[in-house]
C-alpha positions as CSV (number, residue, x, y, z in Angstrom):
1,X,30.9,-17.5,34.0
2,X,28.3,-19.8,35.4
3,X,28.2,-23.6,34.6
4,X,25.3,-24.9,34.2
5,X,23.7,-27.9,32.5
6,X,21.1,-28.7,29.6
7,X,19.7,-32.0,27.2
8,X,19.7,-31.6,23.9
9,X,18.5,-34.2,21.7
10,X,21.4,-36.8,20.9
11,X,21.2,-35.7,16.8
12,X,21.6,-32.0,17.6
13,X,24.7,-32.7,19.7
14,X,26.2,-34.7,16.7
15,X,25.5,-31.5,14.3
16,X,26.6,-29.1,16.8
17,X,30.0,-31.4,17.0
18,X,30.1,-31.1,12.9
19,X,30.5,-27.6,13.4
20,X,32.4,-26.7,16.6
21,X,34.7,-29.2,18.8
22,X,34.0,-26.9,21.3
23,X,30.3,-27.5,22.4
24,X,30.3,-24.5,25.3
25,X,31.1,-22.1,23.0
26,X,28.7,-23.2,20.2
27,X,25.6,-23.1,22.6
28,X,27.0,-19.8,24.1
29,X,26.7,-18.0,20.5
30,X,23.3,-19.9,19.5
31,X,22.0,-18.3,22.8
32,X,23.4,-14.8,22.2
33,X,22.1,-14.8,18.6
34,X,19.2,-16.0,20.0
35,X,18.6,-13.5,23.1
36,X,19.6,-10.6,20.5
37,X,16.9,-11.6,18.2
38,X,14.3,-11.4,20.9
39,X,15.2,-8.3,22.1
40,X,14.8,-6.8,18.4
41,X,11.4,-8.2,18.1
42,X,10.4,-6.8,21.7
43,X,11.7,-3.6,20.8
44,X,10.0,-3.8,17.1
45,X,6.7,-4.9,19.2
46,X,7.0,-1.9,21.6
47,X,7.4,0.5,18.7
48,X,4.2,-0.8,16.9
49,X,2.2,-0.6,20.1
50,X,0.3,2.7,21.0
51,X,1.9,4.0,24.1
52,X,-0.5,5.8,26.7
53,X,2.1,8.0,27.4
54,X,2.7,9.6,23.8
55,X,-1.4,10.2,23.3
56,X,-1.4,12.0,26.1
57,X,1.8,14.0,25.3
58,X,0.3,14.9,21.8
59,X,-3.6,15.4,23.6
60,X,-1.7,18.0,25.5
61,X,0.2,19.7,22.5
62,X,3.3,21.0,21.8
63,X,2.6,24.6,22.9
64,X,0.8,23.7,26.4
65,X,4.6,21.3,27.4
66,X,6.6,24.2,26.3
67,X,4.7,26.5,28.7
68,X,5.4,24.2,31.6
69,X,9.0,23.8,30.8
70,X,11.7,25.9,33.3
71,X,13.1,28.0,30.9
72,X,16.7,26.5,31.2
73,X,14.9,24.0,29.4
74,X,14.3,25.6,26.9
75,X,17.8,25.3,25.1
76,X,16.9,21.7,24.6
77,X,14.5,22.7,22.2
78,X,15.6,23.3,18.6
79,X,12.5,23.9,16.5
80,X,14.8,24.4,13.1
81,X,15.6,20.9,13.7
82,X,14.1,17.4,13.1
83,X,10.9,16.0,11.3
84,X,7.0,17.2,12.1
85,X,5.2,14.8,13.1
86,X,1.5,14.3,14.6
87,X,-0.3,11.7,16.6
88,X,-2.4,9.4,15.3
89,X,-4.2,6.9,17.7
90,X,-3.2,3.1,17.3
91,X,-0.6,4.0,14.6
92,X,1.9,5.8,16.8
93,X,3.9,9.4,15.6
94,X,3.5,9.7,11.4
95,X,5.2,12.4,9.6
96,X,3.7,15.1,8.4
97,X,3.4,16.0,4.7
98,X,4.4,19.7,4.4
């Protein structure tokens, strides 16, 4: 634990006292909640965003990575399994309608 100090407006102390006698404790889950929510909508942001890295990976194609792959690698392939998808530019991976 670190102790450190912040100002809060003198009406949001008297609400946080209306809810928690114990005002570390009440600021220490705000912030949580708070820091989890953030991360959520970075992550949300990230997954709406067109990564370079995944155009390139679908420019290239399936069947061009599995030739460079060692063939231990290979096991790590399953093609029974999962959903077909394609690349689409600024929309990300969709599925594919089969």
């Amino acid at each position: 634990m670190k102790r450190v100090s912040i100002t809060l407006p003198e009406g949001t102390v008297e609400e946080i006292d209306r809810h928690d006698s114990n005002r570390s404790r009440f600021v220490q889950v705000a912030v949580a909640h708070e820091l989890e929510r953030r991360r959520r909508l970075q992550l949300e942001r990230s997954l709406d965003m067109s990564h370079v890295e995944a155009g390139e990976l679908a420019e290239a194609g399936f069947d061009e990575w599995l030739a460079a792959r060692d063939e231990s690698d290979l096991e790590l392939v399953d093609l029974g399994r999962g959903t077909p998808v394609r690349w689409q530019p600024g929309r990300g991976w969709l599925e594919i309608d089969e």
